[in-house]
NUVO-105720 format. One record per residue (C-alpha): residue in three letters; x, y negated, z. Coordinates in steps of 0.5 Angstrom, whole numbers, plus 500, padded with zeros to 3 digits. Layout:
<atoms>
AlaXYZ ...
</atoms>
This chain:
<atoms>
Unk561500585 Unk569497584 Unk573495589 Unk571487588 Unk563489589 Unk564494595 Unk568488598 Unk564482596 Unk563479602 Unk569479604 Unk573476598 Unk568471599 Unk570469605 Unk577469604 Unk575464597 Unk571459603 Unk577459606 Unk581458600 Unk577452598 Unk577448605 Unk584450605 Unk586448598 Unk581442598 Unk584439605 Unk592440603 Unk591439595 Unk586434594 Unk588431589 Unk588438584 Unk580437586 Unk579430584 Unk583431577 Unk577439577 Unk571434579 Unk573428573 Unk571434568 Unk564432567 Unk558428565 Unk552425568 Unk554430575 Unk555436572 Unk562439572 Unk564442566 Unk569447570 Unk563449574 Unk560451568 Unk566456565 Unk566459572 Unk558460571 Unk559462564 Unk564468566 Unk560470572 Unk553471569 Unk556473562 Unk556481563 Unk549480565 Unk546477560 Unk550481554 Unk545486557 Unk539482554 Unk536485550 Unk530481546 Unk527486542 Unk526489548 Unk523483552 Unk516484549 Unk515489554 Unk514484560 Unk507484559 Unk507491561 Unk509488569 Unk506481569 Unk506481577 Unk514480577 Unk512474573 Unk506472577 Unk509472584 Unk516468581 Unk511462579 Unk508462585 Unk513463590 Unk518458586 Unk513453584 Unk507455590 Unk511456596 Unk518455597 Unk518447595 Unk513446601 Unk516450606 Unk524447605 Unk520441607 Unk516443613 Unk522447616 Unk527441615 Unk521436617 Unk521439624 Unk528441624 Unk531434622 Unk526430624 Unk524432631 Unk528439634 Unk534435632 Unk532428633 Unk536427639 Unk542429636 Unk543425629 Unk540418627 Unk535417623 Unk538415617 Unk542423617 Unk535425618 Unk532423612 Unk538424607 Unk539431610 Unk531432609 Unk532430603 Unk538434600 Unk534441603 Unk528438598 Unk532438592 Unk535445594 Unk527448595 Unk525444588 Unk531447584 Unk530454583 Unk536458582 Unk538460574 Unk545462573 Unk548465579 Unk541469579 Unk543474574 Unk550476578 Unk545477584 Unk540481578 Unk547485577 Unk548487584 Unk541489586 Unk541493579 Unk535489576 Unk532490569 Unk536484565 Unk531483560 Unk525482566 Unk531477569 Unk532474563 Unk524472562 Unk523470570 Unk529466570 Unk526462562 Unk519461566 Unk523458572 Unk526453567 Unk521452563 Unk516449569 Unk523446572 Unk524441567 Unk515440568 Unk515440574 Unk522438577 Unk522429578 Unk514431580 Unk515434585 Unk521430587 Unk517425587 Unk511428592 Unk516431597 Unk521425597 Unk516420597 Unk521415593 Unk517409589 Unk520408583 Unk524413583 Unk529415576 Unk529422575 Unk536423572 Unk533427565 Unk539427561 Unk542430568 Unk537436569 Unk537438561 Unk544438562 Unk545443568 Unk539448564 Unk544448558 Unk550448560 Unk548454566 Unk544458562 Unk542455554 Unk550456551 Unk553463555 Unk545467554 Unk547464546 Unk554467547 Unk552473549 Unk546474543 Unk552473539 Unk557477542 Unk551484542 Unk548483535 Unk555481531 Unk560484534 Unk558489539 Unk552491533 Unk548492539 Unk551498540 Unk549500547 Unk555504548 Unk560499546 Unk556495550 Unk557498556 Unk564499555 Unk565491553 Unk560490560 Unk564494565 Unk572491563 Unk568484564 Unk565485571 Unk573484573 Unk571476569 Unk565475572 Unk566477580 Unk573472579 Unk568467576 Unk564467583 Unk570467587 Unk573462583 Unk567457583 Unk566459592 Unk574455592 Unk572450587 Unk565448591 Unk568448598 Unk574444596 Unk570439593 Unk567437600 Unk572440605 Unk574434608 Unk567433610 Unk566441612 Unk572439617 Unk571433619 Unk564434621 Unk563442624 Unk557440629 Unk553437622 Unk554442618 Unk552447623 Unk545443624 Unk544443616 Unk544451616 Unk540452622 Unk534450617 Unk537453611 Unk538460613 Unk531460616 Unk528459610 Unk533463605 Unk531469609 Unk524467610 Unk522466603 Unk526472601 Unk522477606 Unk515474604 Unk516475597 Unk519482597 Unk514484602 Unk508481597 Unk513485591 Unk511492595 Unk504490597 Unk503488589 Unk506495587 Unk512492583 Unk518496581 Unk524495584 Unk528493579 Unk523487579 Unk521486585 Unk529485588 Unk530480583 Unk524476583 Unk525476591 Unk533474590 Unk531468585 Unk525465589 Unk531465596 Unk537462591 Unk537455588 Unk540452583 Unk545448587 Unk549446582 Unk543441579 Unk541440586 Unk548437588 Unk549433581 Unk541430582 Unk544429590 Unk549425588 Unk546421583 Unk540419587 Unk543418594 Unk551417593 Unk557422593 Unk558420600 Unk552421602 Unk547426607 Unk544429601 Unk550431598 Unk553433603 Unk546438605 Unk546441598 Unk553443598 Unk552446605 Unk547449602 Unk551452598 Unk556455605 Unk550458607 Unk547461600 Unk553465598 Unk554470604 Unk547470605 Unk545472598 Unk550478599 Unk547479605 Unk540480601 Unk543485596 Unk545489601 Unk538489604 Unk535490597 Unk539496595 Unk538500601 Unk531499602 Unk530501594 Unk527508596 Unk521505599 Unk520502592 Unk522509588 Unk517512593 Unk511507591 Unk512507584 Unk513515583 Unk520515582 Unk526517587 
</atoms>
């Protein structure tokens, strides 16, 4: 482990304070970074996460992609947790946080655009940033890969559906063009990059592979610096200005991060599932796809809105609390090596 990964958590503090920092001094270098999209989705976002995930998804390997039906559970426990599970429970903690314990503490209004951000973030399983968590916990990049197409497929099925349930919106206008968008651009182009890259000018050799992978880590751990400093500038006024809000939108998030976290690893145990499958399955059930969650925020609610706001908060409590669920994943990996015959 390179000195950027062993100190992960603390570059990305010092990222976060950078963007509060950078976003509150220079705003209008954030508002010219912000102009680069379509239909809420940030271009340059889009390149940080290109260069954050590529190393992952260089690692991909098709061919060997039939094997995942030797292991359907890793699929099977995906499905339920993301599909099943998370949507609902990111409504009930936020209902009762929102709308009862801190009742006396923010208006209605902020109640419901609050509850309706976290929703957004419980129905948008995360697809991109999942293969650097992938990465870290050492999970099989194929069997990522395959959970992750799953995840997309069900979300461009299931998204305004479920939106609508958990909403309670009438006539609602899921924005398509901006849902496919996010799933291109974050997922489709760099895995077609890293296809090319691997079979045209690495011939899929697996020692060049390796080599080309390990000088792109330096890239991939820069990308996610990078897009830390750019996601909290966008919003560091707000972050400044209104310190107790966003100390009551995290409450809930980290509740259900950490919640649904440990109830998918401890069901990959009792199922049996290998490490390098479980550990992803569990980090992709507790992540979420935030940058489609912030783009459909704002498009359904306002750039200024309560639900854009709890999305990006979103985004303060998942980065060091995703890195916090790493370390745990890799210092509990011997209870799997044990369960599966292997040390």
């Amino acid at each position: 482990m390179n000195l950027f990964e062993k100190y992960l958590s603390i570059w990305v503090g010092i990222s976060i304070l950078m963007g509060i920092i950078l976003g509150n001094s220079l705003p209008s270098l954030f508002t010219t970074i912000a102009s680069f999209e379509l239909h809420n989705v940030n271009f340059v976002i889009a390149v940080l996460i290109w260069a954050m995930i590529f190393p992952m998804l260089l690692n991909v390997d098709f061919s060997c992609m039939r094997n995942v039906k030797n292991n359907l559970n890793g699929i099977y426990l995906t499905v339920f947790i993301n599909w099943f599970v998370k949507p609902f429970t990111m409504a009930g903690v936020g209902y009762l946080f929102f709308k009862i314990i801190f009742a006396d503490y923010i208006t209605s209004n902020e109640a419901d655009e609050f509850l309706a951000g976290v929703i957004l973030l419980g129905i948008a399983p995360c697809t991109a940033m999942v293969f650097l968590w992938s990465r870290l916990v050492n999970g099989d990049a194929n069997y990522t890969l395959v959970q992750v197409s799953v995840n997309d497929v069900i979300l461009i099925i299931l998204f305004p559906f479920l939106t609508k349930l958990l909403l309670e919106i009438t006539d609602l206008t899921v924005p398509w063009f901006t849902l496919i968008l996010s799933v291109t651009l974050y997922i489709v182009i760099p895995l077609l990059i890293a296809f090319i890259v691997r079979n045209y000018y690495l011939r899929n050799n697996s020692q060049k592979i390796e080599n080309f992978s390990s000088k792109f880590k330096i890239y991939s751990i820069a990308g996610l610096l990078l897009t830390v400093v750019v996601l909290f500038g966008f919003q560091a006024h707000k972050i400044i200005s209104n310190p107790f809000i966003i100390l009551l939108i995290s409450i809930p998030l980290l509740i259900q991060t950490y919640g649904i976290y440990f109830i998918t690893y401890l069901l990959a145990f009792r199922l049996s599932i290998p490490y390098n499958i479980a550990a992803p399955a569990a980090l992709i059930g507790t992540s979420n796809f935030f940058e489609l969650a912030v783009a459909v925020a704002i498009s359904l609610f306002g750039l200024n809105s309560g639900a854009a706001l709890a999305t990006v908060v979103g985004v303060l409590v998942e980065v060091p609390v995703m890195l916090s669920l790493v370390a745990i994943s890799n210092r509990t990996k011997s209870y799997f090596g044990d369960l599966n015959g292997n040390s």
